[in-house]
ZAMARGU-4260 file (C-alpha; in steps of 0.2 Angstrom, whole numbers, plus 5000, padded with zeros to 4 digits):
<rodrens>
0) 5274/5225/4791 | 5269/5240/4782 | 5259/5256/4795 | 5250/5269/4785 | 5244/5285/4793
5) 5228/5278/4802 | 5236/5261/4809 | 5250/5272/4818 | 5235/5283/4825 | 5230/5268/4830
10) 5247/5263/4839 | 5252/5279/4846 | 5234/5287/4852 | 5239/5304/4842 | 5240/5313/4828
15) 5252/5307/4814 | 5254/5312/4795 | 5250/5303/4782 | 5267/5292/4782 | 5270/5274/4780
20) 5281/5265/4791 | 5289/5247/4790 | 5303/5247/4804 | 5307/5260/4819 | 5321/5265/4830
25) 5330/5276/4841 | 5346/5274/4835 | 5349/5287/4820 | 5362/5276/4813 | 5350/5262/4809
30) 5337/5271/4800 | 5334/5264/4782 | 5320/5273/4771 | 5303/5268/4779 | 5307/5269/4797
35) 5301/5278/4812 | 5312/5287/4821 | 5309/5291/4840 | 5320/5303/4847 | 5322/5299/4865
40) 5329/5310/4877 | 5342/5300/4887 | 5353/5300/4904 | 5367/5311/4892 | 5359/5314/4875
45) 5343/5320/4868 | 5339/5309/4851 | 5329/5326/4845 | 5347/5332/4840 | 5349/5319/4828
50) 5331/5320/4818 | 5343/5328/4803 | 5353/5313/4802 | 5339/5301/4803 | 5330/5311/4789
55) 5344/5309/4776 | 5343/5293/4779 | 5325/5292/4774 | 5315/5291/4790 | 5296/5295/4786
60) 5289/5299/4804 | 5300/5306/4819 | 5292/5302/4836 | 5296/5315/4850 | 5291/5324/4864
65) 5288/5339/4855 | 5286/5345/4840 | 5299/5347/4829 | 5301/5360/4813 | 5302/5353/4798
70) 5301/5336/4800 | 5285/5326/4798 | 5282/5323/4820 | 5270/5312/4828 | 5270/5322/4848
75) 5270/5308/4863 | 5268/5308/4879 | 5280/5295/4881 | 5292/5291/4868 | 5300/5275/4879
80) 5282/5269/4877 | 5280/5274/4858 | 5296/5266/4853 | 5290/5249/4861 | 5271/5248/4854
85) 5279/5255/4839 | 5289/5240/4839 | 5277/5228/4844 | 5268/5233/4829 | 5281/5234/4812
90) 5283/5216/4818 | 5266/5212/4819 | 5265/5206/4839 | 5276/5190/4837 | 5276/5184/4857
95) 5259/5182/4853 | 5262/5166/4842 | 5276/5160/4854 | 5276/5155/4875 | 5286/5167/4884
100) 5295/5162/4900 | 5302/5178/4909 | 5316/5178/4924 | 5319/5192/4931 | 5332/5193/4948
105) 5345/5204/4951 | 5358/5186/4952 | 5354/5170/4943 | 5344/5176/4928 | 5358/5170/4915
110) 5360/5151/4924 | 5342/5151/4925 | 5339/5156/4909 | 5353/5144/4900 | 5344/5130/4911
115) 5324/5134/4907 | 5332/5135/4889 | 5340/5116/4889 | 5324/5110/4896 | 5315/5115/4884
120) 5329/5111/4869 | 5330/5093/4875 | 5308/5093/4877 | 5305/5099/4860 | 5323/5101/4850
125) 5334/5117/4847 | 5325/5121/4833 | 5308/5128/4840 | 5317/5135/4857 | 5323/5154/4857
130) 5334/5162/4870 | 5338/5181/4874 | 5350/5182/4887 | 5365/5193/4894 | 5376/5181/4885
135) 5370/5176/4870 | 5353/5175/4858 | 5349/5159/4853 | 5337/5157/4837 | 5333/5139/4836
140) 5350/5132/4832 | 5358/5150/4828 | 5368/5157/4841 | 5376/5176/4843 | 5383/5187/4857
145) 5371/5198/4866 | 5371/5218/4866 | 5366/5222/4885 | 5354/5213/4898 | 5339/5219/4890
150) 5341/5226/4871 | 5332/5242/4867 | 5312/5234/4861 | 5315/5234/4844 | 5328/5222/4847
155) 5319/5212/4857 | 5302/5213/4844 | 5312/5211/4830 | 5320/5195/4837 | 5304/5189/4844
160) 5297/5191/4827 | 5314/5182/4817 | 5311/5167/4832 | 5293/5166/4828 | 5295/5168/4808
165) 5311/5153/4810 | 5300/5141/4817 | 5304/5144/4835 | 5292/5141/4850 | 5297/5143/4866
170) 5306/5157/4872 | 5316/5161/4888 | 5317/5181/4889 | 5329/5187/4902 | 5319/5201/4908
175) 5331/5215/4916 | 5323/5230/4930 | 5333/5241/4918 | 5322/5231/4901 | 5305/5234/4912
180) 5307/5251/4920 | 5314/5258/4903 | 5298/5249/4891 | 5311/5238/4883 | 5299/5222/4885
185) 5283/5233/4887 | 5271/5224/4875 | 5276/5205/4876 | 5264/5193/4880 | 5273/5182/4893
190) 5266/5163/4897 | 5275/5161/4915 | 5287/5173/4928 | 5301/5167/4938 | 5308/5178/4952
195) 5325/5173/4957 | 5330/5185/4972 | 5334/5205/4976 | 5348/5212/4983 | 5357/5230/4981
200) 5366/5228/4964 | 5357/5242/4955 | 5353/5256/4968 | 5362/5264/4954 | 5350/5263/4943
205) 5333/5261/4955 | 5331/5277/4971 | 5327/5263/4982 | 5324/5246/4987 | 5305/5247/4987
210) 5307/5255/4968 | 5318/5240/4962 | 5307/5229/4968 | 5290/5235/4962 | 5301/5235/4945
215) 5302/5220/4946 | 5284/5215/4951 | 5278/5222/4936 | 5282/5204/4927 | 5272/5196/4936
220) 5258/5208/4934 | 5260/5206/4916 | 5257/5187/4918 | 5243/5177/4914 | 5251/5159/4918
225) 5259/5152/4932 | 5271/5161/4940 | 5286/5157/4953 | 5297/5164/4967 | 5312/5159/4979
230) 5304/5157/4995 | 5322/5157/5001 | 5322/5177/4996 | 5314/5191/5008 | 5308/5198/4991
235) 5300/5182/4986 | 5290/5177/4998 | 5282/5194/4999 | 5278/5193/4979 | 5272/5176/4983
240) 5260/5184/4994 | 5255/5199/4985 | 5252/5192/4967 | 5239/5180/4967 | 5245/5160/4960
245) 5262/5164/4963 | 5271/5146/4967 | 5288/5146/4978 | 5304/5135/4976 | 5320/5133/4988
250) 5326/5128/5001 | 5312/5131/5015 | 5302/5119/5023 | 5286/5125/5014 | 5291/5128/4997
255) 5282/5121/4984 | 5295/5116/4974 | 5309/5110/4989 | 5327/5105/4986 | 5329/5092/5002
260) 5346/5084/5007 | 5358/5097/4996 | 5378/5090/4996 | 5391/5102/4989 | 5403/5088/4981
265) 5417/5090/4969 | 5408/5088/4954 | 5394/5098/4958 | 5378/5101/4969 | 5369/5085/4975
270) 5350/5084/4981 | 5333/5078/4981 | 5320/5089/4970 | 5301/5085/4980 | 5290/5091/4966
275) 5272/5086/4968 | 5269/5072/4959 | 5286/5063/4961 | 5303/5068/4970 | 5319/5065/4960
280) 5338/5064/4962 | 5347/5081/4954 | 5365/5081/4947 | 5372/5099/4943 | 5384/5111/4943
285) 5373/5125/4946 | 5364/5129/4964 | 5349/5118/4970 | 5339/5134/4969 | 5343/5137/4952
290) 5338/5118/4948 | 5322/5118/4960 | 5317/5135/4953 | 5315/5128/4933 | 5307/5111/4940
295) 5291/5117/4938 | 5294/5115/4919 | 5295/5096/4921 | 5277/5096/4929 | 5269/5111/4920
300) 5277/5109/4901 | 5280/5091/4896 | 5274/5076/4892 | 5281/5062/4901 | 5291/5056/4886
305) 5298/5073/4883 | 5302/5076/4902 | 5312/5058/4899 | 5320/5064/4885 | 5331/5078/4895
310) 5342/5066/4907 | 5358/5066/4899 | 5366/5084/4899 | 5375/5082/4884 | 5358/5085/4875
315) 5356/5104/4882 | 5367/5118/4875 | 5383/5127/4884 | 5382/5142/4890 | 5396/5152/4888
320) 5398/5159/4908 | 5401/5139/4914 | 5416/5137/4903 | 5405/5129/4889 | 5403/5114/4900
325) 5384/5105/4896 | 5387/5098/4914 | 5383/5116/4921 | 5363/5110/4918 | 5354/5098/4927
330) 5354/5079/4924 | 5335/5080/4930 | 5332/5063/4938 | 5348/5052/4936 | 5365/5054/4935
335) 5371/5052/4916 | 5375/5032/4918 | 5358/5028/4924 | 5339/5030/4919 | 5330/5045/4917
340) 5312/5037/4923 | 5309/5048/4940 | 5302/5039/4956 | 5284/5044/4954 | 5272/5050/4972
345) 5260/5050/4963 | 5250/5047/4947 | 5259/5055/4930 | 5246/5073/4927 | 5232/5064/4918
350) 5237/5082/4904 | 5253/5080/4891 | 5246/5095/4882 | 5251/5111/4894 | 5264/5122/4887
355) 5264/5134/4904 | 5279/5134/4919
</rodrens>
């Protein structure tokens, strides 16, 4: 969508000429005539040096730190945080028409995300489920390589916005410390969190372990819905007690969500899910907590017939880090010869309606 002066006033907070902009960026490469260009100052470049490039190219607004002379400059605070509500807003909010499912986790995110992604395919069909991922973005049955963990936010608007204008749903957003802590997602609306676990891979990028951490938290401060942690990960359990609502799946004896009797076998991972209101048999080739951790879909998501609809693998899509093999997701409830019914403790949930993990 098209912003004149006054709507990016609106967006940024300050002042801005009386410019019209339909598409941003910080990359001067990919400026076209009509977009905002924010020059961000990076670990080994400042974009400010490439403002004359971006205005051959026909940029109307350059968004920096300071001003810059000769060129038509909205001055931020934050340009990290102008380039993502700057984003948000050329593509006119799209999470807000779609249901988010963020996983964030230093190991896991991927498998997690591939198998949140087949749930939901198999539920509701590939046409109105998206997926960004390390691997791969999926677009309802489109399917391309991904860029980094977490693309740069008007990647992550833009595709957000192509998901919601194809028809697409439900999306599985694989939210990166790197995607929160630089504002790569900052502006998405998401409908549930998932926490997988923490351990040193980025101190890299993160001072300390308390800073990767509180990163990572920030996801679940963002969300409104149901939310979910490993309660076999120290990091877990403590976000489990420090964000209100926060649900746990594992291992452990008083997990919500328990994986109970787990055989390594040749062909996979072999155990029994308890999920209040029923406990099933589970089949896969990924780990018992990655299985128990999207379980909360089943309960939360579907309608029993959709939930029915999943058993047979072959139904879900391959993700390209298990070889391409559609047995890496979970048979939920049967193996592939047998019925799909689970063994119910309970009453089904008297609501088929609920679209939250």
């Amino acid at each position: 969508m098209i912003l004149d002066g006054p709507a990016l006033r609106d967006v940024l907070g300050v002042a801005v000429p009386e410019v019209q902009v339909s598409a941003v960026t910080n990359d001067s490469r990919a400026v076209s005539p009509g977009t905002a260009y924010v020059a961000i100052k990076g670990f080994t470049t400042d974009g400010a040096q490439f403002v004359p490039q971006a205005l051959e190219q026909g940029a109307t607004l350059i968004v920096a730190d300071h001003p810059i002379d000769g060129a038509p400059t909205a001055v931020v605070p934050d340009t990290r945080a102008a380039l993502a509500r700057l984003a948000v807003a050329v593509n006119g909010d799209p999470s807000k028409d779609l249901t988010v499912y963020g996983i964030t986790g230093t190991n896991g995110k991927t498998t997690s995300s591939y198998v949140l992604h087949g749930i939901l395919t198999g539920a509701y069909g590939a046409a109105k489920t998206g997926l960004l991922s390390t691997a791969e973005i999926i677009v309802g049955r489109d399917r391309q390589p991904a860029v980094r963990t977490t693309g740069e936010a008007p990647l992550v608007q833009g595709t957000l916005a192509r998901m919601r204008d194809e028809g697409v749903r439900y999306v599985v957003l694989e939210t990166s410390s790197h995607g929160i802590a630089l504002q790569r997602v900052a502006g998405t609306h998401y409908a549930a969190a998932l926490f997988t676990n923490l351990s040193r891979d980025h101190l890299d990028f993160h001072p300390t372990m308390e800073d990767y951490y509180l990163t990572k938290r920030r996801l679940f401060e963002w969300t409104d819905g149901p939310k979910l942690a490993n309660a076999d990960d120290e990091y877990g359990d403590r976000l489990a007690a420090e964000i209100p609502g926060t649900l746990r799946f594992g291992t452990a004896s008083d997990a919500d969500y328990r994986a109970l009797g787990v055989v390594q076998t040749g062909a996979g991972t072999d155990f029994t899910l308890r999920t209040p209101p029923w406990n099933c048999r589970c089949t896969c080739r990924c780990s018992a907590t990655t299985t128990s951790s999207t379980s909360p879909v089943l309960r939360r998501s579907l309608s029993r017939p959709a939930w029915t609809r999943i058993g047979c693998s072959e139904q879900l899509p391959k993700c390209p880090r298990c070889r391409g093999d559609s047995s890496a997701f979970p048979m939920i409830g049967a193996s592939r010869s047998s019925s799909t019914t689970p063994t119910p403790t309970s009453a089904w949930p008297p609501s088929s309606t609920s679209h939250a993990l």
